[in-house]
C-alpha positions as CSV (number, residue, x, y, z in Angstrom):
1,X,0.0,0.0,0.0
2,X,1.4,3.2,-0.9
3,X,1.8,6.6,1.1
4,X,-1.7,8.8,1.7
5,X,-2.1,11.4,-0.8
6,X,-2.5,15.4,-0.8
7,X,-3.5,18.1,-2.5
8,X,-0.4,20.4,-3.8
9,X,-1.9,23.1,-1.9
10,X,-2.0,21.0,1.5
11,X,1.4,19.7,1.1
12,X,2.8,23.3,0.5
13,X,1.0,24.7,4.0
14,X,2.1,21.6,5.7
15,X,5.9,22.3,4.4
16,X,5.2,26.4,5.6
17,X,4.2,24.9,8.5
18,X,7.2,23.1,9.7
19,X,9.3,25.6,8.0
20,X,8.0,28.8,9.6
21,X,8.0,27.3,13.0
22,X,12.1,27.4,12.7
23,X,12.8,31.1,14.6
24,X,14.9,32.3,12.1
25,X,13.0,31.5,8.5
26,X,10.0,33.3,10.0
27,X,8.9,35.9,7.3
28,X,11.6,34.3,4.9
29,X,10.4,33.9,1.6
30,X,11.9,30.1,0.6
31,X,10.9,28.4,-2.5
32,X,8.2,26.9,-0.9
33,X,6.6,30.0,-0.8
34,X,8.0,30.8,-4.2
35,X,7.6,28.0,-6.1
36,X,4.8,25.6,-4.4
37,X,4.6,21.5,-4.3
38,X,5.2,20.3,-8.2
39,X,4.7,16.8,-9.8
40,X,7.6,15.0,-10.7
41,X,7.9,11.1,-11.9
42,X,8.7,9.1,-8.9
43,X,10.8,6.4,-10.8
44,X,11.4,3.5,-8.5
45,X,9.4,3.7,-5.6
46,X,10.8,7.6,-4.6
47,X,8.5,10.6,-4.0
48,X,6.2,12.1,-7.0
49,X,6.2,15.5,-6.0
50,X,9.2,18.0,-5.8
51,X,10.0,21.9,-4.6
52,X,11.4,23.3,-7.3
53,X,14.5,25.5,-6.8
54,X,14.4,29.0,-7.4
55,X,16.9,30.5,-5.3
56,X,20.5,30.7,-5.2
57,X,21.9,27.2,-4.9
58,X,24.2,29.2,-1.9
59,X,21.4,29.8,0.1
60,X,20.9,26.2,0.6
61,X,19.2,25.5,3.9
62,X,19.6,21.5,5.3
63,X,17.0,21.7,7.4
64,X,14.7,23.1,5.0
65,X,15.8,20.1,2.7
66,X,15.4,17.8,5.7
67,X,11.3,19.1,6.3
68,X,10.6,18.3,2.7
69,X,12.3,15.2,2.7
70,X,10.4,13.8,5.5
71,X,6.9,14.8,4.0
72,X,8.0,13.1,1.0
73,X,8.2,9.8,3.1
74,X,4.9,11.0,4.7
75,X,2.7,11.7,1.6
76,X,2.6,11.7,-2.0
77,X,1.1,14.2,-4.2
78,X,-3.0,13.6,-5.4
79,X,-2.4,13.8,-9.4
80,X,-6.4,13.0,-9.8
């Protein structure tokens, strides 16, 4: 059985979420905010949805990396 699914929109609040509850990204603009939840093919058993990167690759943020990782394991995206 595979992971529940979401709406792009709910997986992007649920990424805000966890990503504005870190003190200092509060009022940051990240590209979550920029750039929303996006389809991408899943290939062998990985996630189907991506955050597509708009920023400066030198603004890289682990933890930020880390929050979207961990709701790819979570949930997968509702292409219906």
């Amino acid at each position: 059985m595979g992971r529940p699914t979401r709406a792009a929109a709910e997986l992007r609040e649920l990424l805000l979420e966890r990503i504005e509850a870190i003190p200092d990204l509060a009022g940051q603009l990240t590209d979550v905010h920029r750039g929303g939840v996006r389809w991408k093919d899943p290939g062998e058993g990985g996630a189907n949805w991506t955050v597509p990167i708009l920023s400066d690759r030198g603004t890289h943020r682990p933890d930020i990396a880390r929050i979207i990782r961990q709701l790819q394991m979570e949930f997968d995206l509702d292409v219906d």
